[in-house]
N, C-alpha and C positions, 0 to 999 in steps of 0.2 A: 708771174715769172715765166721766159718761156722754157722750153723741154731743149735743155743742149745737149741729150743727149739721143743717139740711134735709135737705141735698143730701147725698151721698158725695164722703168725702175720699182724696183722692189723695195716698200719701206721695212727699216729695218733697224735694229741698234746691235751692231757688232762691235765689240770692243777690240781693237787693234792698236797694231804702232808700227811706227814708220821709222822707216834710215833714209836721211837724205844727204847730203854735201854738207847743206847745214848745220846738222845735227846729227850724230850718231845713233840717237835715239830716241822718240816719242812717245809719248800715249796718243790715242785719236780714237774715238767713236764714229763708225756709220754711220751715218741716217739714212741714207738711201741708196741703192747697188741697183746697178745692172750689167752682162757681160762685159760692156764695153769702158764701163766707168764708177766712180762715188761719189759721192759727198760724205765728207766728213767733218767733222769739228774735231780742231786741233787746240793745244795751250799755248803754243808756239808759232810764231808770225814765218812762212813760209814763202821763197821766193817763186813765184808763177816761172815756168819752164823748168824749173830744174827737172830733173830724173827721180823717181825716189822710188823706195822699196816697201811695199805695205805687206801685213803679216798678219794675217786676219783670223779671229778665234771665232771659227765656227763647228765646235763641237763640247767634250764637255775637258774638263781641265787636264785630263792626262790625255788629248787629242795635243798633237802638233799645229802650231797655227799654220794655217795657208799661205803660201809668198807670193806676193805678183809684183809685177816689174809694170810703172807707167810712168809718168810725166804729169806736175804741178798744171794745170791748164788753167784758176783762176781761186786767187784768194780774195775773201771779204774778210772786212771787221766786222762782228756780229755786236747787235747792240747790247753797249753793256747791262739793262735793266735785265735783258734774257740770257745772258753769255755765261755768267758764273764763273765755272771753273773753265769751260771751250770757248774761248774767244776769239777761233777765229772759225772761218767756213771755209772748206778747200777743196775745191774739185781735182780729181784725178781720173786723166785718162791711161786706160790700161795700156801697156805695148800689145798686147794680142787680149782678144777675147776669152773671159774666163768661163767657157762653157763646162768646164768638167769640175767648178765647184756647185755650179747652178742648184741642182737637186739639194745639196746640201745648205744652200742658204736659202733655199722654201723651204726645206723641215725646221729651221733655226727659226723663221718667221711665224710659221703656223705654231711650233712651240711656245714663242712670246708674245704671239693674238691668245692662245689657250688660258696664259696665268695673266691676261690682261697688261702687260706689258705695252703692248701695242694695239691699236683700235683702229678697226677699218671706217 
């Protein structure tokens, strides 16, 4: 698959949700971050260009989620045998670079390589 994006992506599993035009409200999981962009897995089929507003929980419960403002750039159907409950795949490009949560979503990652959540 190739590298659509700039920057270097950081694997990761952030639990988030989105506002879009279409929907008021979602659930979505990261799988993968970098400044500039995501991936994530949504339950909701999502139109590529729209605007949307992601709100991302990178700390611990009584932490306010993160809000970044980007744009639908590319949805997939994820196969159902692996999709489960995330069926779809959807790239979001940020409107500006999220450098000042950076730091903050390397301690989340190294936190979930620690209890094995995540494996390099």
């Amino acid at each position: 698959m190739e590298d659509r994006r700039s920057h270097s992506r950081q694997l990761t599993c952030i639990p988030a949700h989105f506002e879009s035009k279409n929907d008021s409200q979602d659930l979505a999981l990261i799988r993968d971050v970098s400044v500039s962009g995501a991936r994530l897995f949504t339950r909701l089929k999502v139109d590529a260009g729209l605007p949307v507003q992601l709100h991302l929980y990178l700390g611990t419960e009584a932490d306010a989620p993160r809000p970044v403002a980007g744009r639908i750039v590319r949805v997939d159907r994820r196969d159902p045998a692996l999709a489960d409950l995330w069926g779809w795949d959807v790239g979001v490009e940020f409107d500006a670079p999220i450098t000042e949560y950076a730091e903050e979503i390397e301690q989340l990652c190294q936190r979930q390589q620690a209890v094995g959540i995540l494996k390099r």
